[in-house]
C-alpha positions, 0 to 999 in steps of 0.5 A: 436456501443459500444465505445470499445468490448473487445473480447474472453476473460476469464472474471473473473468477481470479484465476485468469480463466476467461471470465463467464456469465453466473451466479454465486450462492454463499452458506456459512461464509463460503461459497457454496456454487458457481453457474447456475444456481435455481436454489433462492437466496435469504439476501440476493443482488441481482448483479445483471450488467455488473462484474463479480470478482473476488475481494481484493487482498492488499499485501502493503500496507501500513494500517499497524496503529490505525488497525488499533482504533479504526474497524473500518481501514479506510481507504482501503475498505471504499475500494473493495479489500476485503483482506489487508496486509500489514507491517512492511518495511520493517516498521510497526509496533511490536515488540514494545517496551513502554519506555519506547512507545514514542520512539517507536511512534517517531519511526512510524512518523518519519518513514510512513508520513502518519501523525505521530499525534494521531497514533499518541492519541489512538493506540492504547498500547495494552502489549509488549510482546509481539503476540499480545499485539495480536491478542489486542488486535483479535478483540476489535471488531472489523469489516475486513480482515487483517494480517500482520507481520513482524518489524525488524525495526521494532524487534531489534529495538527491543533486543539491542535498545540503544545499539539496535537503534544505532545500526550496531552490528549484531552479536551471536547471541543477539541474533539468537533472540531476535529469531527467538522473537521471530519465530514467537511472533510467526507461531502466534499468528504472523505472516512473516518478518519484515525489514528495510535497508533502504537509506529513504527510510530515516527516523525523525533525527534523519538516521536511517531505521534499524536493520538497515545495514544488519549484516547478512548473517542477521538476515540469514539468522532471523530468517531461519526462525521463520524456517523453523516455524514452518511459514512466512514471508521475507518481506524488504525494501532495499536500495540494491546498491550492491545486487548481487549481495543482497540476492545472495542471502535472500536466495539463501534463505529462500533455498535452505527454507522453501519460503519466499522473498517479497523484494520492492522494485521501482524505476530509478530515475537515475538508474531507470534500466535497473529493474531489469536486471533485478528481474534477471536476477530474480528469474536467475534465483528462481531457476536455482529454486529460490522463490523470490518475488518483486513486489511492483506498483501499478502507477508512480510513487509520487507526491500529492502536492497542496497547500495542505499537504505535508510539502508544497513548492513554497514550503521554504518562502519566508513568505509563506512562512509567516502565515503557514502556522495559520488555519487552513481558512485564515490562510486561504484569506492571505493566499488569495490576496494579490500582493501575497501571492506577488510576495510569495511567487517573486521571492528567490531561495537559495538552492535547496537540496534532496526533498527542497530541489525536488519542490522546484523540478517544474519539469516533473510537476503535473495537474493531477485532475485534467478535463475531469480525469485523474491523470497519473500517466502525464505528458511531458508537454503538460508539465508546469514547466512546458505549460510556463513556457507555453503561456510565457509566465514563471512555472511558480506563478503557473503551480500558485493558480493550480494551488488555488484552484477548488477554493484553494484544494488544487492538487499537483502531481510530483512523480518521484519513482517508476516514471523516469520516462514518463510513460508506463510502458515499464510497468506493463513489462514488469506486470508480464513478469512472472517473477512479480506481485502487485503492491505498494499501495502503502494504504494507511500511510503518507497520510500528507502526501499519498494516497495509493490505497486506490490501486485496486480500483486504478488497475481496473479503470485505469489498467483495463479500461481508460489507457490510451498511452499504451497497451491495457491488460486484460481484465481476467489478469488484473483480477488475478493479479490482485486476488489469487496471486497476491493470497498465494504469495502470503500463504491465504489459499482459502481466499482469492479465487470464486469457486466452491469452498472459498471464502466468500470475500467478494466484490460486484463492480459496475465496471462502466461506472467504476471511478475514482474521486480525486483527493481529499484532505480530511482531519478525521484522525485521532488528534484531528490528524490530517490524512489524503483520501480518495474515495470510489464509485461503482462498487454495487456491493462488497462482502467479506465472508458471505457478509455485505458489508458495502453497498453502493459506497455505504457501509451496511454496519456489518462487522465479519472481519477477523485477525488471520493467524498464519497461513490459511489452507485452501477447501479439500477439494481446490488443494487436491486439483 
């Protein structure tokens, strides 16, 4: 008798074969048979009508303190991950020096928009070292499992304190131990190194994050010690303002080591034709023997805009200002009241620059929820702007009513990055690129403006079912894309795929039923920190190593997860295929 048989279902298997009509059987946490299974079940679902695919690994995100006190990581846990990836952009929390905890905080605060009163609060700190922070994070239960990499931030920190901290150039022998820490943090368990050169990314005193500039020979240095220990990824985000520079130690590095590069790439909406030459140069690098990959996103990088949220198109109004400080309800009493909307709405700023004249682009302002759907593919028609114009009122009048919406909940949507012409026609090109893997989601962080936690879900009501601007994709592939592929890429082969002797993280999906709740703004944090969810509907059931551990939206209790500690090798049988 198998431990669970999911039954009749539509197994999409992740591996981009069209999908078949099947059971699963599960024993001992992993898939034991595929297709028809006669053999009974001590636990089974009937999954007639319903998709089976496998659970979804998320390699971007940024859960390094929340992993710390929360078994659950949600979002990600309510939209079928059953595998999480975190420690990108060079940030996190080891190594730590005590006298650094707040320091270290603050980075995390100003970069990934996460409540620096929350991760006070929250973490506990029982590590210094990179493999202690894995030793504390292995004795906490989870109902997914989690995988971490090592900052660059945090490590050159740690070995250059102040001059780390003040992009100093590094020495020789500075270099030497930061690849020593590396290559420690690698054999304890982590999946590679991470780091951030990109000037977006700054600390609360508005400096950019260590590493930014670190010189190639620091790059090249480091990324040899994950050469040395045999795995690992070299996971950045970059501005690429000189390409060509950048790809020439990452094609180093990815040559002399046989490891990969994980690069971010997002459209420009001052360079918008540059994505593509950084696939050529990624397909050139690829050619050469170096295993570069793009790590792309499924929708833009926005901003969710609400009275709660971390910024608002009236942030700056000093009459705003004087009852900003108030509780959410107290204030909504004054918002709603006609003479401190006038107040508010007719009172002129001065211009404002970067994030200030990003708040006042009604041009790129949108309702997120129209005719009860989420939209983040908008018209240019339906901006704030053209709606101001159409109904002959100012765009700050036509945002303050969406604003007040929902009992004062309405959310505007601000697209910053992948949507410089407003449709997503590039996306679909850079998802038929070879040389990219689905990420981004950046689950866990700008808790006070995103919430892209929900891109897996999106890629199959959105991608595969709902478009209507432009081309879907098919379902077979966009499984793939964020099981199988994204697994590979971090060395998990015993994951990703539903075939006998792979782990049984599996997911059955009312497909027709599958959506996604539009945001919420909830305090649950610790401290009472703020962070934007959203929620999904139509996931039957999830289960992570043979376990369920969601059924219909509810957690069942189960706690099967566990820290992964390097690469996982694929079952005897699929390595050999």
């Amino acid at each position: 008798m198998y431990d669970l048989v999911i039954r009749g279902g539509l197994v999409v298997d992740g591996t981009g074969a069209p999908a078949q009509q099947g059971d699963v059987a599960v024993s001992g946490g992993v898939i034991a048979k595929v297709g028809a299974v006669p053999e009974l079940g001590r636990r089974e679902i009937d999954a007639k009508g319903l998709l089976v695919t496998p659970g979804w690994v998320d390699i971007h995100t940024h859960y390094d303190g929340q992993v710390t006190w929360d078994s659950y990581l949600s979002p990600s846990c309510w939209h079928g991950v059953t595998t999480v990836v975190m420690g990108n952009c060079g940030v996190g929390f080891a190594p730590a020096r005590p006298d650094r905890h707040e320091w270290l905080i603050g980075i995390m605060e100003a970069v990934e928009d996460i409540p620096g009163s929350a991760l006070a609060e929250g973490m506990k700190w029982d590590w210094e070292t990179f493999p202690e922070y894995l030793d504390s994070l292995e004795k906490k239960p989870r109902v997914l499992d989690v995988a971490a990499q090592a900052p660059h931030s945090a490590i050159r920190a740690y070995v250059m304190d102040e001059r780390g901290a003040r992009n100093e150039v590094a020495t020789p022998e500075d270099i030497a131990e930061m690849a020593r820490i590396t290559r420690e943090a690698v054999q304890a368990g982590a999946l590679g190194f991470s780091t951030s050169r990109t000037a977006l990314h700054r600390t609360k005193d508005g400096e950019v994050i260590p590493g930014t500039f670190a010189g190639a020979d620091e790059m090249i240095g480091i990324g040899r010690a994950l050469g040395a220990a045999g795995h690992g990824v070299f996971e950045l985000a970059s501005d690429m303002t000189i390409p060509e520079d950048e790809f020439a130690w990452m094609a180093e590095f990815a040559k002399e080591t046989g490891l990969p590069v994980n690069f971010s790439l997002l459209q420009s909406p001052f360079q918008p034709d540059k994505w593509r030459d950084m696939l050529a140069l990624t397909a050139q690098a690829q050619a050469q023997g170096a295993n570069i990959k793009a790590g792309i996103a499924c929708r833009p990088t926005g901003m969710v805009l609400g009275w709660q949220s971390t910024v608002h198109p009236f942030m700056r109004k000093s009459a705003y200002r004087q009852i900003a400080h108030l509780p959410f309800a107290q204030r909504l009493e004054h918002l709603r009241d006609p003479a401190v909307r006038e107040a508010i709405i007719g009172e002129v700023t001065p211009p404002a620059a970067a994030m200030g004249a990003l708040l006042q682009d009604f041009g790129n302002m949108f309702r997120l929820e129209r005719d009860g759907q989420l939209d983040y593919e908008p018209r240019v028609e339906d901006s704030v702007a053209a709606q101001a114009a159409r109904e002959g009122r100012t765009p700050e009048a036509v945002v303050y009513d969406m604003l007040m919406e929902n009992d004062g909940r309405g959310y505007i949507y601000l697209p910053l990055l992948n949507y410089a012409e407003h449709n997503f026609d590039h996306i679909a090109q850079m998802m038929d690129d070879p040389n990219t893997v689905l990420s981004l989601s950046d689950g866990g962080a700008h808790c006070g403006v995103i919430c892209d936690a929900s891109f897996p879900t999106y890629m199959l009501t959105y991608w595969v079912r709902d478009r209507v601007r432009g081309r879907r994709m098919p379902l077979e592939k966009v499984v793939s894309m964020q099981t199988r592929e994204t697994a590979a890429l971090y060395g998990l082969h015993d994951r990703g795929v539903v075939a006998p002797g792979m782990k049984a993280d599996l997911n059955v999906i009312d497909f027709e039923a599958l959506s996604i709740q539009a945001p919420e703004m909830i305090f649950d944090l610790p401290a009472e920190g703020r962070r934007l969810i959203q929620k999904a509907s139509g996931y039957r059931a999830t289960v992570v190593s043979g376990v369920v551990t969601f059924e219909d939206g509810e957690a069942t209790g189960e706690m099967p997860g566990k820290l992964i500690r390097g690469p996982q090798a694929a079952p005897i049988a699929l390595a050999a295929e």
